[in-house]
N, C-alpha and C positions, 0 to 999 in steps of 0.2 A: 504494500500500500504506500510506503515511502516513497518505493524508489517512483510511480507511480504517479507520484505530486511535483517529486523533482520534476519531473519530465514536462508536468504542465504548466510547470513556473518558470520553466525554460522554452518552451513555445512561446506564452504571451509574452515575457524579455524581450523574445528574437523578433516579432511581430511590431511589439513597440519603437525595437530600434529601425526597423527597415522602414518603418513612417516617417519617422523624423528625418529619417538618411534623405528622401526623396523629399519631402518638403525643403529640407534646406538646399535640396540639387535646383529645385524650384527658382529659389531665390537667386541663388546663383547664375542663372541662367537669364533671367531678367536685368538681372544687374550687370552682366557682362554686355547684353545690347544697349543698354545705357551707355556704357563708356562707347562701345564703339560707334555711337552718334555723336557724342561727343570730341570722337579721332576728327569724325568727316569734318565737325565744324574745326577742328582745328585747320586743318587740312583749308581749309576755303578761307582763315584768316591768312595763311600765306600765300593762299593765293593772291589775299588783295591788295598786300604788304610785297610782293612784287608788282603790282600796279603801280601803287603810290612811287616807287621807285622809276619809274617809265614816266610817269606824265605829273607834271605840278599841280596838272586840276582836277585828280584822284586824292588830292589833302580830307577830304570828307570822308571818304572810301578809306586811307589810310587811318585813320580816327576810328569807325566803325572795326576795321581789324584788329585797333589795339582793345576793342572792346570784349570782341570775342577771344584776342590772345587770354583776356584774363578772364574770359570764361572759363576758355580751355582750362589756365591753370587751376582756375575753382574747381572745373571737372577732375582733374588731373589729381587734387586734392580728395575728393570724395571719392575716385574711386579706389584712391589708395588704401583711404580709412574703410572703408567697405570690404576689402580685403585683408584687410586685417582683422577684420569681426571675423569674417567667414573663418579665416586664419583660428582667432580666437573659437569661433562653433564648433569649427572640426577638429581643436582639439577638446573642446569638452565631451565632443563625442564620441574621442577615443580614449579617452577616462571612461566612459558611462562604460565603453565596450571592456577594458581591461575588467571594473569592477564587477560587471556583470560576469564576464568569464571566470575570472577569481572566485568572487560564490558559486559556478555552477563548478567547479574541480572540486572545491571544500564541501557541497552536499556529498557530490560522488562519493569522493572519499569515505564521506561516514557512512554512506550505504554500504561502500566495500568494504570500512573497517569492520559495520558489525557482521557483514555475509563473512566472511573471513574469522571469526569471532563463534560464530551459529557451526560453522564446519569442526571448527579446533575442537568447540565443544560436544558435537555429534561423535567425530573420532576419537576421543579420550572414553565416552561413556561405551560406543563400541568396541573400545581395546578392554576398557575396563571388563565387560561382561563376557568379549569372545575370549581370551587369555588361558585360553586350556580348560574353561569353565570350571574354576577353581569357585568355591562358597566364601566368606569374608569370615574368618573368626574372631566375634570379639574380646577384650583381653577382660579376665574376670579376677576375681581377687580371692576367690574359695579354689581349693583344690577338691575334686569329685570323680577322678580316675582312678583306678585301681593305686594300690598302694606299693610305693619301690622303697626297696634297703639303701638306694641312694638318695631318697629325700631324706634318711638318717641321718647324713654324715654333713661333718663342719664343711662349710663353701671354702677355705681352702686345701682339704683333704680333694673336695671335688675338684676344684681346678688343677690340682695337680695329677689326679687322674686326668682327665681331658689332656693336659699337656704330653701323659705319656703315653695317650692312647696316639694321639698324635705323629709322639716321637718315631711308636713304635709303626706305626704304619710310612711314614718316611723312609726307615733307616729297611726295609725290605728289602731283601738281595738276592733271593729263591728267583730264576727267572720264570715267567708265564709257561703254565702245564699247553702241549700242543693242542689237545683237546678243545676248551676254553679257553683258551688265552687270555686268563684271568691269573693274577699272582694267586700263592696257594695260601694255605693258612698261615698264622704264626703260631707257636706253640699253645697261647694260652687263650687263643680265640675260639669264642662258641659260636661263632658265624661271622655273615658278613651283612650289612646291609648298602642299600645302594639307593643315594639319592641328591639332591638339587636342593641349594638355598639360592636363592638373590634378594635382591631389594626392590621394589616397583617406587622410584620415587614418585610418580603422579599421582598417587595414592595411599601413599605411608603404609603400605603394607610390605610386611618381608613374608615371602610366599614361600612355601617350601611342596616340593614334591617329594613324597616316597615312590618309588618304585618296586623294588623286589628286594629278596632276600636269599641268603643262603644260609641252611640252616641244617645243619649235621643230625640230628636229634627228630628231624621230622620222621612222622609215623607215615607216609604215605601211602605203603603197603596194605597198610590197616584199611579194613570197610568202615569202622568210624574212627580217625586217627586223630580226629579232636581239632583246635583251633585255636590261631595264631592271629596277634595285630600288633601292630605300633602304634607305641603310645609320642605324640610329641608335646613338648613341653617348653618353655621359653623363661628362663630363667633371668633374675637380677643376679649381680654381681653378690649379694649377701642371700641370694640362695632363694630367693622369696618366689613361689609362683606369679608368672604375668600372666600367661595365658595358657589353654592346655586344648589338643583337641585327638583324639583318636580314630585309627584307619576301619575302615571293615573289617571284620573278621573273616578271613582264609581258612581252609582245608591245611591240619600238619604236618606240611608235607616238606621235602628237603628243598623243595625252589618256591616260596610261595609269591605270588604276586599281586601289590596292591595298585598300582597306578592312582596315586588319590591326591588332590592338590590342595591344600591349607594356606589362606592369609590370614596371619596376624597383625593387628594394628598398631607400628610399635613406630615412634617416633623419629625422623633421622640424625637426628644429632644422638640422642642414648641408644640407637641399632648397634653400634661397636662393643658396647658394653655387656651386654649378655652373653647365654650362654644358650646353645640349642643341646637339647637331652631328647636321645629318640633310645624309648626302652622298645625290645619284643617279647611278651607275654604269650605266652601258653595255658592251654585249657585241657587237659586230657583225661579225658574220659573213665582213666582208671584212677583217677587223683581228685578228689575234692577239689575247689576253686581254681585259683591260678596264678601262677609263679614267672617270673620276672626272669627270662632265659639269658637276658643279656641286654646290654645299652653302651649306647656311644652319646661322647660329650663332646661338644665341639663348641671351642668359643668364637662368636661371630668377627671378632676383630680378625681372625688367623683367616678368612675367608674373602673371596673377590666375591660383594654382593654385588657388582656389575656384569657378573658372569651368569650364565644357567648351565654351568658346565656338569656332567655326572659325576657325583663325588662315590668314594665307596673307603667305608671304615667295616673295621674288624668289632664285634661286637666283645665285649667286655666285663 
């Protein structure tokens, strides 16, 4: 509807100046055969002003020409000022034209600013929602997941676990089995699991994917071999839940696979400071409730959240 109005406030403008344009071509035009009636009489003073030269008894005649000489000049005098109006019209009327064009680029503009504005925001809400169609998790302040022996322990027992889970998956020098071509265990690993942090700044969320698992201890053999998931959890620096959300439960099996995408709500400037804890929990069928198989800690500072690269820690 804007742009719409522009358009017809820029018609009547262009409507108005092209009136004026020809009215003053008008005047112009009039006033230009003025002067040049005024040439012819000049023209006929010198004619008679060579008379008066020729014959002594054209002194009348010469008298009458100095009459019209100084018409001429009166002529000669207005039509100068008369061209210097026009002079002075046309240029107010290339003022009228600059100012007018000037507002009609400065509407445009805001038309394009906001259609430019309307798009950035259409594509941010469709990145937002197509993005692997991951759910938003909000950060809560009660813990309501099952319960781990690592929320036991003092935050710097944990980080220093973290760190050497870390260590220990760097310092790896078994090279990849031909099979998989996955590095193989380390001795005191109860699996592996494999998965993806980054950051979304356009939305303050750090989003993480799980992916799969590898898991020694899976029942798969079994017709009910029980059931497995990850738990993830977003940790402060003193240990405190921020936020917590867990995967579907899987079949027990030695590769189970969850593909499941998590945002957490967590600020950018305090994102470096946490900690990511992804526990895997088992449920098996011949064992009352469910037991905490294994977990990796990983502190987010140690991570490229501009990456969505596959990460894979040994479980712990």
């Amino acid at each position: 509807m804007l742009f719409w109005s522009v358009v017809v406030v820029i018609v009547v403008l262009v409507m108005v100046v092209v009136d004026w344009w020809r009215q003053t071509g008008e005047e112009l035009e009039s006033k230009r055969q003025t002067g040049e009636g005024l040439e012819t009489k000049k023209e006929t003073g010198e004619e008679l002003e060579s008379k008066t030269q020729t014959g002594e008894g054209l002194e009348s005649k010469r008298q009458t020409g100095e009459e019209l000489e100084s018409k001429r000049q009166t002529g000669e005098e207005l039509l100068k000022s008369k061209r210097v109006k026009a002079a002075c019209g046309l240029s107010e009327g290339a003022t009228a034209l600059i100012l007018i064009g000037t507002c009609t680029v400065f509407l445009v503009f805001i038309c394009f600013f906001f259609f430019l504005q309307k798009i950035r925001q259409q594509r941010i809400q469709r990145k937002v929602v197509e993005k692997e169609g991951g759910d938003v998790v909000k950060p809560q302040t009660t813990y309501e997941g099952p319960h781990s022996p690592l929320s036991l322990l003092p935050p710097a027992l944990v980080h220093a676990l973290a760190l050497a889970s870390q260590s220990s998956h760097k310092e790896e020098e078994n090279p990849p089995t031909f099979l998989t071509m996955e590095p193989p265990f380390s001795n005191n690993s109860l699996g592996r699991l494999w998965f993806s942090v980054y950051y979304d700044y356009l939305t303050s969320n750090l989003v993480l994917k799980v992916l799969h698992a590898r898991y020694p201890k899976g029942r798969g053999w079994s017709s009910n071999p029980g059931e497995v998931w990850v738990e993830a959890v977003v940790l402060s620096p003193l240990n405190s839940v921020m936020a917590t959300a867990n995967t579907g439960t899987r079949r027990a099996s030695s590769a189970p696979v969850f593909q499941q995408i998590f945002r957490f709500k967590v600020d950018d400037v305090e994102v470096t400071q946490y900690l990511l804890r992804l526990t895997l929990y088992d449920r098996s069928p011949d064992q009352p409730g469910e037991k905490a198989s294994g977990a990796v800690i990983v502190p987010l500072s140690s991570l490229d959240l501009c990456s969505q690269e596959t990460l894979a820690r040994d479980l712990q």
